[in-house]
N, C-alpha and C positions, 0 to 999 in steps of 0.2 A: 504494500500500500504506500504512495506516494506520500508522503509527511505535507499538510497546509504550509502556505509559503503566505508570509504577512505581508500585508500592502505596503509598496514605497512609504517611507516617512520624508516631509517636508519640516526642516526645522525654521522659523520664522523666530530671530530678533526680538521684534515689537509686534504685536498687532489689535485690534480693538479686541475681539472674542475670536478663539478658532470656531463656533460654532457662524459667524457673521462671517468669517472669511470663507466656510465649507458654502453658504447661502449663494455668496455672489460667485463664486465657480462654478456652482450647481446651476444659478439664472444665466449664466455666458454659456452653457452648453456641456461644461465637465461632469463626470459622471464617475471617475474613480475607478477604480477605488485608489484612494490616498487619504494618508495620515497626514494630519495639517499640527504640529506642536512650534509649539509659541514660548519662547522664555520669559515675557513679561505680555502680560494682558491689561488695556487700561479699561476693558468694560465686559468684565466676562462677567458673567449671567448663571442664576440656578434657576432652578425649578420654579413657576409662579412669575419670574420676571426677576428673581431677586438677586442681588451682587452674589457675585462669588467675591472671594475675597482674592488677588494670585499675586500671593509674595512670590519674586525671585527666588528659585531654588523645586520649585513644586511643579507638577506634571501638569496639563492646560492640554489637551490632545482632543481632535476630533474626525473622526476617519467619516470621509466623502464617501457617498456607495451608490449604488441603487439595484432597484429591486421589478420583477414583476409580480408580486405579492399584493395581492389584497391588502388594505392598511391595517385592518387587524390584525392578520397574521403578519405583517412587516413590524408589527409593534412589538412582537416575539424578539426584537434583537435587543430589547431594554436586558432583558434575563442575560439572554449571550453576554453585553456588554458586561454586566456583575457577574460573571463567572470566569472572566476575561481579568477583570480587574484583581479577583478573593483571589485567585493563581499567580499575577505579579506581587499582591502584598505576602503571600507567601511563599515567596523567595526568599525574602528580609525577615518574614518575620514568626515568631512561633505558630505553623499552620492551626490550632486550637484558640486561636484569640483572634481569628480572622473569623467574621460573618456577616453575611445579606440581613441588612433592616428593608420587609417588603414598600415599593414597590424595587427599587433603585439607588440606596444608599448600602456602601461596604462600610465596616466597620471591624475598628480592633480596640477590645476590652471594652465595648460595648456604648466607645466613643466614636464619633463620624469619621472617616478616614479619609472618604474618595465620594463623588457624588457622579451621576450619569443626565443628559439632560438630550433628547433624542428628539430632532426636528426633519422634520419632509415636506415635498413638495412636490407638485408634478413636471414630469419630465415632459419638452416637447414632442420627444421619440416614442412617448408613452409609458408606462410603469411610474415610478418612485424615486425620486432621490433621496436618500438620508444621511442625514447629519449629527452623527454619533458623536454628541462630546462626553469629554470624561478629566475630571480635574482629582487630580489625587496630592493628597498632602506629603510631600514627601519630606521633606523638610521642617516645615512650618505648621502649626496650625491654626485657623485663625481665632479670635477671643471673641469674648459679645455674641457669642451666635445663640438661638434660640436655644438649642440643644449642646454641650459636647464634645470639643470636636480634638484633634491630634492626628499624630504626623508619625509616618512608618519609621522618621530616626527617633523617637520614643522609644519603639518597642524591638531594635534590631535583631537578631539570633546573634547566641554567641561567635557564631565564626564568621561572622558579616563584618569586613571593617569599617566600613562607611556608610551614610546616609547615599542610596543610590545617585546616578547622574537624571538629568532629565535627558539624556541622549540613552541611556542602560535602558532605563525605564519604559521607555517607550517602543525600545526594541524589543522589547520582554510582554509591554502589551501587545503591539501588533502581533506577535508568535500567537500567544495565547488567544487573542480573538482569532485568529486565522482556526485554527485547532476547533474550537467553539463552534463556530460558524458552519464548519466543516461538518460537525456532527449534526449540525441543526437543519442542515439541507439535505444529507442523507439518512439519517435515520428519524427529523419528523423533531416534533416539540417537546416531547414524551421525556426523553431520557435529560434533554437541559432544563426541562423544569425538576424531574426526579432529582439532579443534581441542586438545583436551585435549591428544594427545600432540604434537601442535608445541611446548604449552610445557614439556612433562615433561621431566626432565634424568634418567637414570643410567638409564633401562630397558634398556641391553643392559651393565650394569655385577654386581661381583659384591655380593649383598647377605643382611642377614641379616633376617628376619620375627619378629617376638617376639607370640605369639598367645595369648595368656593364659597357658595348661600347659606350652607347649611354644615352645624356639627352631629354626628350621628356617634354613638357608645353603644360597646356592647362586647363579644369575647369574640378573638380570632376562634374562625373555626377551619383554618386550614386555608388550600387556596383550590377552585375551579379548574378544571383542564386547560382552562385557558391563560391561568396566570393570573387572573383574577382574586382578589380576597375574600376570604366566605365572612362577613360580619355578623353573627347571632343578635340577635336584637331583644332587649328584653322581653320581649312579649314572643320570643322563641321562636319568630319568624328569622330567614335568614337575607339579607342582602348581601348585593355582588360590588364589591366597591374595581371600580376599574383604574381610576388614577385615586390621588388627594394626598392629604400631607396625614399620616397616618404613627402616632404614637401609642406605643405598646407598653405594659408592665399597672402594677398597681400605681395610681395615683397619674396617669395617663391623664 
């Protein structure tokens, strides 16, 4: 069997977000696949609209692609991408302290590590472009944040001598999403979400959903075939949360 071979990486200087620079390639006709890594970002972006924080030193990557997938199932690379990511932080770091907070945050010791932020669009040739970013702490982590958060030179392994490069790192994620991806087009969703919940932490815990309008509480009850979150509702009905900002554990 041929081993997955990772997309070119482009490493960029400066640039506003790699997810805005994967945007305008994607509208001029590019299609990828390429890794677009930035050493300093002056307007990178998470989830909801909100800053990321990207100190000098920390990983900023977003691989250009696209797809003829339906958009639901193109959504299925959010999983890929956090299974891509739990693989490069354990290189560095004790693999037992690395785990998926659903939908799309990695974490180590139960603090934010890396976060995933997954944008498309249409092709004029037809299908999907996607624009997989992924910002991992590697260095740094930033303070003030809602939740959290730390950085893979925290928690190194013993025989690691340094906090990775953003050049190591990136070659280490493209491998691994290469790998990932691989699995996910030939053997189907199945087995990368099976994987997915091995490293998920708090699915049978009680938690609350914040989805734009509305906050809904209730107990993880696992996740749907589709990657989906099963939320048991007090009244023992279950909803399917598909995105939202999602806190898990007592006092959630």
């Amino acid at each position: 069997m041929v081993e997955p071979v990772g997309a070119p990486i482009l490493i960029l200087e400066d640039v506003d977000s790699t997810n805005a620079e994967a945007r305008r390639r994607a509208e001029a006709g590019q299609t990828g696949p390429l890794w677009i890594v930035a050493r300093r970002q002056a307007e990178g972006r998470g989830r909801r609209g909100r800053e990321w924080v990207s100190e000098t030193g920390n990983l900023y990557a977003t691989l250009l692609t696209s797809t003829r997938k339906a958009p639901a199932e193109a959504a299925q690379i959010t999983f890929v991408a956090a299974l891509a990511v739990a693989d490069l932080l354990c290189t560095f770091v004790p693999a037992p302290l690395v785990t998926i907070k659903w939908p799309n945050d990695v974490m180590i010791e139960a603090d934010k590590a890396a976060g995933i932020l997954v944008e498309s669009g249409a092709n004029e040739a037809g299908g999907l472009w996607l624009a997989i970013g992924i910002g991992v702490n590697l260095a740094h982590a930033p303070s003030g944040t809602e939740r959290p958060a730390t950085s893979v030179g925290g928690h190194l392994k013993g025989d690691v001598g340094a906090t990775p490069s953003v050049e190591q790192a990136a070659e280490i994620l493209a491998y691994h999403f290469a790998v990932w991806t691989d699995r996910w087009q030939t053997l189907g969703f199945a087995p990368v979400l099976d994987a997915w919940v091995d490293r998920n932490r708090g699915l049978d815990q009680p938690c609350i959903a914040r989805l734009g309008h509305e906050t809904v509480s209730g107990i993880a009850d696992g996740v749907a075939p589709d990657g989906a979150l099963r939320l048991k509702l007090p009244d023992g009905s279950v909803r399917l949360i598909s995105a939202g900002d999602v806190f898990f554990g007592e006092g959630a």
